[in-house]
N, C-alpha and C positions, 0 to 999 in steps of 0.2 A: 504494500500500500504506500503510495506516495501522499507524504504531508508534508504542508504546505505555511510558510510567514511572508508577510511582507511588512516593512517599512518603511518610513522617511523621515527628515529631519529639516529644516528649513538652513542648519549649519550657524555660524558666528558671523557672517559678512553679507548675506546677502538678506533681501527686505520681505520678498517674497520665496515663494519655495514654487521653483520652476519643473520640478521633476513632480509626474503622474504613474502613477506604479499600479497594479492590481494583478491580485492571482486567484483564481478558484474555477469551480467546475461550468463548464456551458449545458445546455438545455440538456446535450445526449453524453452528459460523461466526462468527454474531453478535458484535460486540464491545460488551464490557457495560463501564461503568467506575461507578463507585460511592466517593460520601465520604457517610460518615453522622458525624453531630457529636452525640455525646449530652450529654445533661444531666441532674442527680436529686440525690439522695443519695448518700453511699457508697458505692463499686460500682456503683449505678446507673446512670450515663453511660454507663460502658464496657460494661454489659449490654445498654443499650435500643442502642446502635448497633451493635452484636454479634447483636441476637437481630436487626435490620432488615437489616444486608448479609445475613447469614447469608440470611432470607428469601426477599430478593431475587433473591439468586444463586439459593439451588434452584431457587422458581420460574419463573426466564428459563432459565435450561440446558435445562428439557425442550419449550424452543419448536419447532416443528415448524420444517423449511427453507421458503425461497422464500415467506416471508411479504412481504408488500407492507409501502409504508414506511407506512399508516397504519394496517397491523395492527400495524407496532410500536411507537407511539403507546399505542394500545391496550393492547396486549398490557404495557407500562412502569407504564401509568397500574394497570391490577391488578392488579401485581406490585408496587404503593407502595401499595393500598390492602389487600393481604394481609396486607403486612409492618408495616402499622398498627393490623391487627385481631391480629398478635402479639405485638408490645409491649404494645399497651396490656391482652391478657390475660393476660400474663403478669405486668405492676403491678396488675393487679385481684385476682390469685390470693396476692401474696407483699408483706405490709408494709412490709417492707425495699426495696420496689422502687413505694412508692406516691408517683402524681404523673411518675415517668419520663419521658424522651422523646428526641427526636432530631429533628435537621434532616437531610436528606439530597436531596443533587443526584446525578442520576444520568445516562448517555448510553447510549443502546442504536442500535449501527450497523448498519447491512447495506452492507456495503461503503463507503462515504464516506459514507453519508445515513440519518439516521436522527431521533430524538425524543430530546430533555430533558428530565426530569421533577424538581421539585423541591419541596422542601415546605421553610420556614424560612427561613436567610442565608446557609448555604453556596452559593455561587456557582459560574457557569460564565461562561467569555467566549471570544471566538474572537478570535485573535490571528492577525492579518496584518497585514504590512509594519512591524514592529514596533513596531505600534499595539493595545491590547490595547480592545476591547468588550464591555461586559458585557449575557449574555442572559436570563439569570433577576432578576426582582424580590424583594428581599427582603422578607420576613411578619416585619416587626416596626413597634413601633407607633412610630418614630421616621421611620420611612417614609410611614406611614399620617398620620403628622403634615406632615411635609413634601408629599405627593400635595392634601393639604386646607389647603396657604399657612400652616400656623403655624408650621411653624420655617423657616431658609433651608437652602441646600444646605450651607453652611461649618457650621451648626449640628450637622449630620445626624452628623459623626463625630466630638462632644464632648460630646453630649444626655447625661445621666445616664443616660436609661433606654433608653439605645442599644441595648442586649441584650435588651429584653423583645422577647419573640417572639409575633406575634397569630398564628402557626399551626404547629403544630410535630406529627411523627410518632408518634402513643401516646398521647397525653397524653387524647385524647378516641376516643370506641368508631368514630366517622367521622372522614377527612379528604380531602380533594381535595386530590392534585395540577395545580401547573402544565404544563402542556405546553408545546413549543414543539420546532417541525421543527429540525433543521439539516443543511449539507452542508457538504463542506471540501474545498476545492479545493486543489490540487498548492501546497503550501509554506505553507495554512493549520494552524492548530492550533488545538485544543480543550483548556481551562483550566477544570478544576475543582479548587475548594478552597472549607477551613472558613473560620471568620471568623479565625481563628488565624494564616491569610494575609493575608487581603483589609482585617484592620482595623489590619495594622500596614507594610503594603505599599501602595505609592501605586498606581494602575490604571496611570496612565505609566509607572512601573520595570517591575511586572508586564508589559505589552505587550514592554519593551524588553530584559526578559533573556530571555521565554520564545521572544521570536525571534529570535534570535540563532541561525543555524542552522550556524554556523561551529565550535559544539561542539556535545557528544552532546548528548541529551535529558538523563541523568542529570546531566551536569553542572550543567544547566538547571535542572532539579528542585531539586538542593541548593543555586545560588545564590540561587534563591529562599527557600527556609529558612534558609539565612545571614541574606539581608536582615530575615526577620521576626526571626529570634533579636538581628541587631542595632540592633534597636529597640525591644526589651526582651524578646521573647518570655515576654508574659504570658500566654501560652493555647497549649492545642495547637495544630500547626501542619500541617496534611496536605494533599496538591497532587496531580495526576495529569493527566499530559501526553498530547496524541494529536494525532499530527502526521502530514496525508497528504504524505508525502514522494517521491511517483512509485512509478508501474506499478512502475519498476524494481527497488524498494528489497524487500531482504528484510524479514520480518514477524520485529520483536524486542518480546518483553514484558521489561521486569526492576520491580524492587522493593527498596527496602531500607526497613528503619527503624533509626531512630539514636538 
């Protein structure tokens, strides 16, 4: 049985909390989990990542049962490019929301196994034996620099233009998400979160508190927002956990934001 946390933090710097996170079951089963990180003006962020869960959630809920794993693939992949063709009209229609956009990594299961989809740097990694792995590539050009030998790895999380994003949700009338299968075996876990975690959190701590299976998930959750808050907590900060814990384990969703 896969169970299931999420959370968010608004952080120590910022005035609003721009990241929209959500996880639980759709109409037929399915487990969906979703962190969208927006970005813009004013209002902006927290719109473009509001109007992109929002999307996504409606429509993955009306997915039919007993779809195969690479109808859900599918079925993720145009459910990220819906939710790109309604950001980004909804900044084409309202000035105040011109330029918008959003990162969003996302997991759609069928019982242990299912597809990633992600567009930007919000990340996913799968943590076992309290070692944490990351599966999504970040779309930003600090990346794109390092993949083509001009910066080194130690550069990658000091570069000035660390945050420019070469693909992000809304911002253009098309985008392609990434894909990528996954399955999680008895006592793996599934880690998504914004950059609000992943760039103030080492991937060693991360791997080492999210397995830690000796407390709850929640606790898990907020230790790791502890650690980004105390390393300055200059950004939102939002995380959601998915731990196949055996056949036996009863199915728990919870949520807080703080």
């Amino acid at each position: 049985m896969i169970r299931t946390v999420h959370a968010s933090d608004i952080g120590r710097v910022r005035t609003v909390n721009e990241d929209s996170v959500w996880i639980g079951a759709t109409r037929h089963g399915y487990t969906l989990g979703i962190i969208a990180d927006g970005m813009g003006g004013h209002l902006a962020g927290d719109t473009a990542s509001r109007l992109a869960l929002e999307s996504m959630r409606s429509t993955l809920d009306e997915l039919q049962p007993e779809l195969s794993k690479e109808e859900l693939g599918t079925a993720l992949s145009s459910a990220i490019k819906e939710a790109n063709h309604t950001v980004h009209s909804e900044a084409s229609r309202d000035e105040k929301y011109h330029n918008m956009g959003t990162t969003v990594v996302s997991v759609l299961l069928k019982g242990t196994a299912g597809y990633i989809g992600h567009v930007g740097d919000s990340r996913a990694y799968l943590v076992k034996d309290g070692a944490a792995f990351q599966l999504t590539e970040d779309h930003t050009l600090v990346n794109e620099l390092f993949k083509n030998g001009q910066i080194s790895l130690e550069e990658l999380g000091s570069h000035p233009r660390r945050n420019v994003l070469t693909r992000a949700m809304g911002t253009d009338a098309e985008v392609t998400a990434d894909l990528a299968p996954v399955s999680l075996a008895p006592g793996e876990l599934l880690l998504l979160c914004s950059d609000g975690l992943s760039n103030f959190v080492s991937q060693e701590h991360l791997g080492k508190v999210a397995g830690i299976r000796e407390i709850s998930l929640e606790e898990r959750a907020d230790r790791l927002l502890q650690l980004a808050l105390l390393a300055g907590g200059g950004d939102n900060i939002s995380v959601a956990l998915l731990e196949h814990q055996g056949e036996a384990a009863a199915p728990e969703t919870k949520e807080w934001n703080r």
